[in-house]
C-alpha positions as a Markdown table, in Angstrom:
| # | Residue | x | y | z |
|---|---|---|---|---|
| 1 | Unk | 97.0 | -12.7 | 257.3 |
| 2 | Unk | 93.5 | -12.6 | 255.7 |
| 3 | Unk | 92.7 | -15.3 | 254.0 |
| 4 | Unk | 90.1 | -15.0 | 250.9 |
| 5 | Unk | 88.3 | -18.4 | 249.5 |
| 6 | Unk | 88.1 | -19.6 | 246.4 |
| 7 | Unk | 84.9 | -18.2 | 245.4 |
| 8 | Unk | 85.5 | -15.0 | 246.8 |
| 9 | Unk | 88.5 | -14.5 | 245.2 |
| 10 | Unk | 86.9 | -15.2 | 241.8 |
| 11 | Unk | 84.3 | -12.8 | 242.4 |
| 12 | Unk | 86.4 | -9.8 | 243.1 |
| 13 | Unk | 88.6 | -9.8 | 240.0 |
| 14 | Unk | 85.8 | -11.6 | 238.1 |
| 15 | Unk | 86.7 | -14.6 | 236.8 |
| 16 | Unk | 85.6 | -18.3 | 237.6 |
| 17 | Unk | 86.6 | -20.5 | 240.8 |
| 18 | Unk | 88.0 | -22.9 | 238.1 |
| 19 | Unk | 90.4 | -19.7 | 236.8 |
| 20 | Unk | 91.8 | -19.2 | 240.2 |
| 21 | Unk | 92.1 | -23.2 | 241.4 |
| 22 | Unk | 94.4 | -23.2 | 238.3 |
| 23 | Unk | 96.7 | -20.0 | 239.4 |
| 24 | Unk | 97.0 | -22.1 | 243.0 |
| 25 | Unk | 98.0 | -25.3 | 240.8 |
| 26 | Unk | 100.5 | -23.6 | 238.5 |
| 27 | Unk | 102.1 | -21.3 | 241.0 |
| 28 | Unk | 100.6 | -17.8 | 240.2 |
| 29 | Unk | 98.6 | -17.8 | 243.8 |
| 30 | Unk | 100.0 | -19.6 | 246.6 |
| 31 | Unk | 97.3 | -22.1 | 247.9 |
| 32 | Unk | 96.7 | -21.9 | 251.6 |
| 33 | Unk | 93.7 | -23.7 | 253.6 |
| 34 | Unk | 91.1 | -21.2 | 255.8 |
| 35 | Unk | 89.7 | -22.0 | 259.3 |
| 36 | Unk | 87.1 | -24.3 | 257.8 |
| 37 | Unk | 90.1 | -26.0 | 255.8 |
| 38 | Unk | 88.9 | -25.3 | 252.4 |
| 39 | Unk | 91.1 | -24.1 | 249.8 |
| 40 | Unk | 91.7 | -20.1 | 250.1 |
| 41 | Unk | 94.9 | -17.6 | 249.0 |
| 42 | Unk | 96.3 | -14.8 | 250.9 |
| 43 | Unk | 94.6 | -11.7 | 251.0 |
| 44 | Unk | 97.8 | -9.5 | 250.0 |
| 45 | Unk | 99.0 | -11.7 | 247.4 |
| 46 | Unk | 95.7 | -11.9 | 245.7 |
| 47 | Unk | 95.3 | -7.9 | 246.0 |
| 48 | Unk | 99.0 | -8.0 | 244.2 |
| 49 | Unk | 97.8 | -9.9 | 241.4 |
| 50 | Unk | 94.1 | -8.1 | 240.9 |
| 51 | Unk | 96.8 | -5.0 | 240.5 |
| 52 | Unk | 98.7 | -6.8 | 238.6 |
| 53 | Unk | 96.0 | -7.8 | 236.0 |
| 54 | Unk | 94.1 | -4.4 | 236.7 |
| 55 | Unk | 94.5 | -2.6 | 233.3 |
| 56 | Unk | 92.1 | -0.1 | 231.7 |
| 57 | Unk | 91.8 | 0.8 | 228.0 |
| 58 | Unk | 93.9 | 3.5 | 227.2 |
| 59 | Unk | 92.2 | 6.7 | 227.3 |
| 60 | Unk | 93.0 | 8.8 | 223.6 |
| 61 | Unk | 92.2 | 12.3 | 225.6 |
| 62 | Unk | 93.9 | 12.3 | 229.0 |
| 63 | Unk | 95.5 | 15.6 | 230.3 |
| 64 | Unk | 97.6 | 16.4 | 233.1 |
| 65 | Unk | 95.5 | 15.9 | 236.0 |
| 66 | Unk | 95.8 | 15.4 | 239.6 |
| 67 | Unk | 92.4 | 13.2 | 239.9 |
| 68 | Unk | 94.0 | 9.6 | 240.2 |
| 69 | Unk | 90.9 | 7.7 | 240.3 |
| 70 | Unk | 89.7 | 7.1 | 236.4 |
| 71 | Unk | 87.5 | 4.7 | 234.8 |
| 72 | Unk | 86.8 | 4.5 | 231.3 |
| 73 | Unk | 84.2 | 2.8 | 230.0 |
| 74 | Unk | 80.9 | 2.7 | 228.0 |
| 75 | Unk | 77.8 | 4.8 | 228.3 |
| 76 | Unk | 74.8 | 2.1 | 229.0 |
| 77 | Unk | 72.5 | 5.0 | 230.0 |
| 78 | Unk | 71.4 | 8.4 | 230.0 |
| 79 | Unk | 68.8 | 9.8 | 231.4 |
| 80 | Unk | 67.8 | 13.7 | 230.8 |
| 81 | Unk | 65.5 | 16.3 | 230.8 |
| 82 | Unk | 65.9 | 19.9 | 229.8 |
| 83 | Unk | 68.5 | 21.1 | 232.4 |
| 84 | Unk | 69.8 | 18.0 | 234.6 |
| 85 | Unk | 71.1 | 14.5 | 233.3 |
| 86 | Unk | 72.1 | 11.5 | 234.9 |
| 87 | Unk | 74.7 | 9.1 | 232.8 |
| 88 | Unk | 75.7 | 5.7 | 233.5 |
| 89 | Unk | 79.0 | 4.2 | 232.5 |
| 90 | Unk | 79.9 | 0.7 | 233.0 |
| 91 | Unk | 83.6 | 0.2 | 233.3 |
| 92 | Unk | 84.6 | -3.5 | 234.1 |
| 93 | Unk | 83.2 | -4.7 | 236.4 |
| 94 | Unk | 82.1 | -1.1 | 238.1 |
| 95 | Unk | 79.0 | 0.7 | 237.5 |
| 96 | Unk | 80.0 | 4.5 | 237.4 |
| 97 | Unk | 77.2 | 7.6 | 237.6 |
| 98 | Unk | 77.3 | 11.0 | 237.0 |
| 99 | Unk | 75.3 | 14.1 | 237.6 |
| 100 | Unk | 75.6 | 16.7 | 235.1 |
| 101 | Unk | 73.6 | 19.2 | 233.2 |
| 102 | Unk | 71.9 | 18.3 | 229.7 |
| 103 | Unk | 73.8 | 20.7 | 227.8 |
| 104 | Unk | 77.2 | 18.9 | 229.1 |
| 105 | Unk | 75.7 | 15.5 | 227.2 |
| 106 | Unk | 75.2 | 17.5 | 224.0 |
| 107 | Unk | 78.7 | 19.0 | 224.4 |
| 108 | Unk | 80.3 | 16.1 | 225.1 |
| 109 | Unk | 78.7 | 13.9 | 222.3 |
| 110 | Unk | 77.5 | 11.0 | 224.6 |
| 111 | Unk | 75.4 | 8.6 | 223.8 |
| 112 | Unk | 74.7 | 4.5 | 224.4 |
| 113 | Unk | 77.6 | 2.8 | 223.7 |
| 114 | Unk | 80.0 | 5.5 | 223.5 |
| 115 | Unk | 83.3 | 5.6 | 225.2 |
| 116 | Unk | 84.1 | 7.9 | 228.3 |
| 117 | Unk | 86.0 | 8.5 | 231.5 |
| 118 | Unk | 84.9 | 9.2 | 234.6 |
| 119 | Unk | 87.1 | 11.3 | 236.6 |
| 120 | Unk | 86.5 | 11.2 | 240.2 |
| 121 | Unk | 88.8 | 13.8 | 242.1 |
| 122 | Unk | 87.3 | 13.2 | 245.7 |
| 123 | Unk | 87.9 | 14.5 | 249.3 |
| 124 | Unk | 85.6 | 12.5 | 251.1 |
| 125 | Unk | 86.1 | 8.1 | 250.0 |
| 126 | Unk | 84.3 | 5.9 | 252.3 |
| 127 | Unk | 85.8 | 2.6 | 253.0 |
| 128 | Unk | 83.3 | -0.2 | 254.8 |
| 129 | Unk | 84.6 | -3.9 | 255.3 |
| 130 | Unk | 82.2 | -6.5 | 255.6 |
| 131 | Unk | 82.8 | -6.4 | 259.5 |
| 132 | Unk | 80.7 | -2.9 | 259.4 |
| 133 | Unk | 83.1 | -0.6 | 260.4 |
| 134 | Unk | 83.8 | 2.4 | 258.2 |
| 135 | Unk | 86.1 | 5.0 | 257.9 |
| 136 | Unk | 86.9 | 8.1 | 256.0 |
């Protein structure tokens, strides 16, 4: 079982280490010591509750779609010249960019601060670990 301190823990679902030391005291994680005996929780039962709390804003204009993998969020940046554009959304945590043509911006009405979705239909979704091994 991999076990995930504290600190780490907090940093992935972004929160503080005080936020998580109170799930272990009230019950909602389930404190368990690592190898250097400091206070940890299970991997699995932490990527239970990050699904658990995982919850976007609802998004007004979704369509049937088989692209799974959406993140709404808020435009923090554009960059464009007279064919190509590159936009920036921040969604949580995430940092999402696109590639698209200028005349797509126009169309679409963004601008900073506005609300959108990224839709990411992918074939190809690296995966790396911290161990350096990646696969496809």
């Amino acid at each position: 079982m991999p076990t995930i301190r504290v600190s780490e823990a907090a940093r992935f679902l972004g929160v503080s280490d005080d936020t998580v030391r109170r799930w272990t005291e009230h019950g909602t994680l389930t404190p368990v010591k690592d190898d250097g005996g400091r206070l940890a929780v299970d991997g699995l039962e932490l990527a239970r509750h990050a699904r658990k709390l995982a919850q976007l804003p609802d998004d007004a204009q979704r369509r049937g779609s088989s692209a799974r993998n959406r993140f709404v969020g808020l435009v923090t940046g554009i960059t464009a010249d007279t064919v190509m554009a590159q936009v920036e959304l921040q969604c949580g945590p995430f940092r999402v960019v696109s590639l698209m043509s200028s005349e797509a911006v126009r169309e679409l009405g963004l601008e900073l601060g506005s609300v959108a979705t990224a839709v990411v239909k992918a074939t190809t979704v690296i995966i790396e670990t911290p161990h350096g091994r990646a696969t496809a």
